[in-house]
N, C-alpha and C positions, 0 to 999 in steps of 0.2 A: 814840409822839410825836405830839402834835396838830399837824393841819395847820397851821397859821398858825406853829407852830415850825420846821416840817420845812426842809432846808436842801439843795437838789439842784441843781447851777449845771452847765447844757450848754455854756454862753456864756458869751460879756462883756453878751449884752445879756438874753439868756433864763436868766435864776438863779430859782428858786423858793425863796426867802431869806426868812424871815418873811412867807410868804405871809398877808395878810389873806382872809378867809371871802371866798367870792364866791357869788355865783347863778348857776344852772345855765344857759346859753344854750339854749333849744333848737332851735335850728337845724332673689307677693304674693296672699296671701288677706287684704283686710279685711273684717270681717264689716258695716262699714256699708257702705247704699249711698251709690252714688256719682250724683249729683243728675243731672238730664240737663235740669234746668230753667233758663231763661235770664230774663234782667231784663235792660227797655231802659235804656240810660244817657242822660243828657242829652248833649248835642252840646256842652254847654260842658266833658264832664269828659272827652271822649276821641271819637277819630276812629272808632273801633271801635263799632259798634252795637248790640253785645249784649256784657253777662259773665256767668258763671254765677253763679247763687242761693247763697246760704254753706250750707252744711252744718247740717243742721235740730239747734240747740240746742247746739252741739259749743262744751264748754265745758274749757280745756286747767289745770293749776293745776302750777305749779312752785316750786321751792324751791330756792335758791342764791344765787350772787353776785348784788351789787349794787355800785356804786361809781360813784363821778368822776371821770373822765378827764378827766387834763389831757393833749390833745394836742399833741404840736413837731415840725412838720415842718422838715427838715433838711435841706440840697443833699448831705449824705452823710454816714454816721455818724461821730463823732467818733472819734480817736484817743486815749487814755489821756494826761492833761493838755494836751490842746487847747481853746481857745476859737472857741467858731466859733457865727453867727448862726442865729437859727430864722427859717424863713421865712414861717411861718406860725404860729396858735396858739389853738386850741379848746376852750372848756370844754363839757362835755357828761356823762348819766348813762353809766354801763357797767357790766361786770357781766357772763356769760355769761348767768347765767338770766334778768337784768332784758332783757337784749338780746333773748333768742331769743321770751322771751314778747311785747316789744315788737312784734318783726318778726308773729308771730302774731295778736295784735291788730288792727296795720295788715290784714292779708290776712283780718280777718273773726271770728278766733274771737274768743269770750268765754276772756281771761283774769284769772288770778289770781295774785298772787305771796305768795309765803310767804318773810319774809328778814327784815335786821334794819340800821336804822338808828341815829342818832343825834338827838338836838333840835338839831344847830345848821343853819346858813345852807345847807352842802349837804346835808343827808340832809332838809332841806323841799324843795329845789329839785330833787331826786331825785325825789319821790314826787311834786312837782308835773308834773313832765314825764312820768313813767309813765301819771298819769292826761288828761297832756292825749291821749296817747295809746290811751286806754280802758282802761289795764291796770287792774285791780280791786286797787288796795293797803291794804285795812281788813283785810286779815290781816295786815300789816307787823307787827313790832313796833320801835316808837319808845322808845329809852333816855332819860331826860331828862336824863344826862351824858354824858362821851367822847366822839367825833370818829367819823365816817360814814367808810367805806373808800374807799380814793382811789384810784389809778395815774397815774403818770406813764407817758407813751407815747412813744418818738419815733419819728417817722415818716421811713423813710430815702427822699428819692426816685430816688436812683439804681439802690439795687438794689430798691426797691417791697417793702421790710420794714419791719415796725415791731418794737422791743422795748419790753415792757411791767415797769417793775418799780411793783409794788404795794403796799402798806399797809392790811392789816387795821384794821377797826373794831373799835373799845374802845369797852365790855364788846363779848367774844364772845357770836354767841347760844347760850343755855343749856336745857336741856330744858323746864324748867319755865317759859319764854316766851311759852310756844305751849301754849296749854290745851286741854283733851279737847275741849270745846264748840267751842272756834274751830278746831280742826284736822276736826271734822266737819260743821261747816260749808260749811269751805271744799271737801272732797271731794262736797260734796251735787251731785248731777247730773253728776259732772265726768267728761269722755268719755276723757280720757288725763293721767298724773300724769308731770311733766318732772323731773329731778335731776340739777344738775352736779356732783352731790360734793361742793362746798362744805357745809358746816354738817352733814355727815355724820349726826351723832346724829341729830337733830331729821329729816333726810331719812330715816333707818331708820326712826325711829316710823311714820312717816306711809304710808313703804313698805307696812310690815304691815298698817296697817290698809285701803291700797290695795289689798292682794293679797285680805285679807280680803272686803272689796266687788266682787271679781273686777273691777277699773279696770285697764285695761292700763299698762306703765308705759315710758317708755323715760328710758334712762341716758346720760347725756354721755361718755363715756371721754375725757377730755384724754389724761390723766398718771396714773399710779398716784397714788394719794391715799389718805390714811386713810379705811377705811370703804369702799371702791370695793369691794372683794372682797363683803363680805355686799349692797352693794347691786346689785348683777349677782345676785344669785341670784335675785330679784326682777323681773328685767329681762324685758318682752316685746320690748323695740328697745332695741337699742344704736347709737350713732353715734359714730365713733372718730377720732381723727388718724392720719397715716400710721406714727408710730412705736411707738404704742400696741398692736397684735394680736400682734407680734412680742414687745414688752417683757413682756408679761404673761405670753406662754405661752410663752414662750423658742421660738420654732419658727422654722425657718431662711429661711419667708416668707413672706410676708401670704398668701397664698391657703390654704398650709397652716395658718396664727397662725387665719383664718376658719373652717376647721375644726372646728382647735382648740378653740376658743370654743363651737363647737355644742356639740361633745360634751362639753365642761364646765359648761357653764349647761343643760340638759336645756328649760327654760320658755321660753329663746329662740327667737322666730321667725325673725327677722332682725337679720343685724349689718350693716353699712355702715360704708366706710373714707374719709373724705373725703382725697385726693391732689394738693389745690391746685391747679395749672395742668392735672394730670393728668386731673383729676375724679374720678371715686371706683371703689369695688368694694363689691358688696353681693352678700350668700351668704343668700339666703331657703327658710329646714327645707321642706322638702315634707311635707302634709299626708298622714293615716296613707291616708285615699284616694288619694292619690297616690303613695305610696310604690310601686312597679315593681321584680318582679326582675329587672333588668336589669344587661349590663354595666358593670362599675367602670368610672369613668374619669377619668383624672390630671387635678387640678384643675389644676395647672400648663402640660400641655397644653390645655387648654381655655380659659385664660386667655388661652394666644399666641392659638390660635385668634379669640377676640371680640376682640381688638385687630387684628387681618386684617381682620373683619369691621366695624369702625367707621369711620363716615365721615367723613373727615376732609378733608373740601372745605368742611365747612360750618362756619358760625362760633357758631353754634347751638348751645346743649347736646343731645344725644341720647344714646341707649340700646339696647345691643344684648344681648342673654340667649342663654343656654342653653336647651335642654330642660329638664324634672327628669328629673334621672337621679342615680345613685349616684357620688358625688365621694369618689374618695380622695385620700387626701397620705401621702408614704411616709413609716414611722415613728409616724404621730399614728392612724390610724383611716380611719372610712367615714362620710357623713354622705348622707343624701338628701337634692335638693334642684336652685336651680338658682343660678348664679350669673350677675350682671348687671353689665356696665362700662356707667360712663357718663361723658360726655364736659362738660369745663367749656366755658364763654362763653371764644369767642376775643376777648379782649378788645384794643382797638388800644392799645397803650405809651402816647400820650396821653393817652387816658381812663382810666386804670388808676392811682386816685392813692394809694387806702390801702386795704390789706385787713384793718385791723381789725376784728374782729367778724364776719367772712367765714362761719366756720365756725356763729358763734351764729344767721346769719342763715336758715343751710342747714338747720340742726337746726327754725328757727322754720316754715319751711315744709314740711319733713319731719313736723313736726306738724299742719298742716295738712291735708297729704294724707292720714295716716294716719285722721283724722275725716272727709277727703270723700269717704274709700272707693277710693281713687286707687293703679290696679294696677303697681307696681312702674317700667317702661314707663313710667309717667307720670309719677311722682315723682320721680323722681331727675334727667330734665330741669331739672320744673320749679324744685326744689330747687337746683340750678344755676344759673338763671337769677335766683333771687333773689337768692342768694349776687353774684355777678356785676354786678345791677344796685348792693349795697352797696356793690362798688368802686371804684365811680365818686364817691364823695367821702368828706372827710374824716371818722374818727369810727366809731364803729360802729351807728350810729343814722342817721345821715343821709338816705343812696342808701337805705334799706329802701325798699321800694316798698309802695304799697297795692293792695289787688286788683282797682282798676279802671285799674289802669300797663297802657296800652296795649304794654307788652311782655311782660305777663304775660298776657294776655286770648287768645293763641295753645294756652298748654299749659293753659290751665284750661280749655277747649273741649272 
């Protein structure tokens, strides 16, 4: 159903009823090094005197969602035939993958997006605001009928959730959209290849001929999705939600489900479990030089363990690790390697207004480090801290910060 038909009423006063078209507002081993070069900033763009240099040519190309959000913030989620006011109300692009490359852009790299619109009013105002933001969208491809993918969002602020129901773009993208030439293109140079599972097919080709190239790759894990299965076998980094390592591998808990995952995807270096207020857990293979015979030891004890050991006085994201050593989980196997928590931005109730796009913004910097050679230890901070600064306003695009945020300029040092 095209947008300007679609008919979704939260309110007496917020109904999206014959919406008319609008315009977009726009409001660890890695094998590179890690720069140790700094660039002065002007005194007009931050209190801070130096930020680090971007990552020589690190050029990131992803392939997934895009869309229009239409944001509603709300004093608290509705009841089932309630009318109640939105208190708020933002139009803005979205998207996982348009998001996470966006956030990546802001923080320096050269991206590129691989997706698919439409010719009307939002799928221009999409691509326009991608690129006010540097993303590279001349691999788009543009339909010149059907309607651009949309989501309705609302944002609760009492309990600090938002639910997202969405509407797929018509025509879906199709294999033959994306030509040999333009799909080689876009990998020329490229330092790491992004995929949220959307557009699955079109994400397998490009897989292969990723893997082909030897281009590392990492994969979004939301949700089981068509296609998720063969594109993990692909995977050099995964990034998961908290429900996702359990669902896939049926295992009775995420530290075991992380395991799991190694010894089923064989190519995987690292998984990472994002845990929202919790912060995360990441289980990185130990390399064949690092592998040690040494004693087993129960990830699950290990896990109480670094939750002892992190500090929780600070409001800061941090990171505490393991040794490598040999990690079992009983029932699944033995994997070598080390495991790392790390801790989210204590953020204050106040400034804390919507975590839309939270997770896209974690994965955008997680791509970041992964090109600026940034040892475990340091990413997953700072990965945090980006995520965190997105919180602080509406949308999932907003709070991204750029890499000269004087509150970023601490963990890129």
């Amino acid at each position: 159903m095209a947008p300007h038909s679609t008919s979704l009423c939260f309110s007496g006063t917020l109904c999206f009823t014959r919406l008319p078209p609008l315009p977009l507002f726009s409001s660890s081993t890695i094998s590179l090094p890690v720069s140790r070069q700094f660039t002065r900033m002007s005194s007009s763009s931050s209190s801070m005197d130096y930020v680090p240099s971007l990552p020589d040519n690190a050029i990131v190309l992803g392939c997934g969602g895009i869309a229009v959000d239409f944001l509603a913030t709300v004093d608290s989620y509705p009841q089932p035939d309630d009318k109640i006011r939105s208190t708020s109300l933002k139009v803005q692009g979205g998207g996982n993958a348009a998001n996470a490359l966006t956030c990546a852009a802001r923080l320096g790299l050269t991206s590129r997006l691989i997706s698919k619109v439409a010719n009307d009013s939002q799928g221009k105002g999409m691509l326009e605001e991608l690129e006010a933001d540097g993303v590279d969208t001349s691999f788009l491809v543009v339909s010149k009928e059907g309607n651009s993918p949309f989501t309705y969002i609302i944002v609760d602020k009492q309990t600090k959730t938002r639910t997202c129901i969405h509407t797929p773009g018509d025509p879906p993208m199709l294999l033959a959209d994306l030509s040999q030439s333009s799909m080689l293109s876009a990998l020329d140079r490229a330092s790491i290849v992004y995929f949220d599972v959307r557009l699955h097919e079109t994400a397998l080709v490009i897989a292969k001929e990723a893997g082909r190239k030897k281009i590392p790759i990492l994969v979004d894990a939301e949700k089981k999705r068509d296609g998720l299965d063969d594109l993990l076998q692909f995977a050099d980094y995964v990034v998961c939600t908290a429900k996702f390592p359990q669902v896939w591998t049926e295992a009775s808990s995420t530290p075991g489900a992380l395991i799991s995952m190694l010894l089923r995807l064989p190519k995987l270096k690292f998984v990472i479990v994002t845990l929202g207020e919790e912060g995360c857990l990441m289980l990185e293979r130990a390399s064949k030089a690092e592998v040690l015979q040494s004693q087993e030891t129960d990830i699950e004890s290990l896990l109480e363990t670094l939750k002892h050991r992190k500090d929780s006085t600070t409001t800061f994201p941090t990171c505490v690790s393991s040794e490598t050593t040999k990690l079992k989980a009983d029932g699944i196997g033995t994997v070598s390697g080390r495991l790392f928590l790390g801790t989210a931005e204590n953020i204050p109730t106040e400034e804390l207004l919507d975590t839309t796009g939270a997770g896209d913004a974690f994965i955008g910097a997680v791509l970041y480090a992964i090109c600026a050679g940034m040892p475990p230890e340091k990413m997953l901070p700072f990965a945090a801290q980006v995520a965190g600064c997105s919180c602080r306003a509406l949308g999932a695009r907003t709070g991204l910060p750029h890499r000269t945020d004087p509150r970023l300029v601490p963990f890129l040092v």
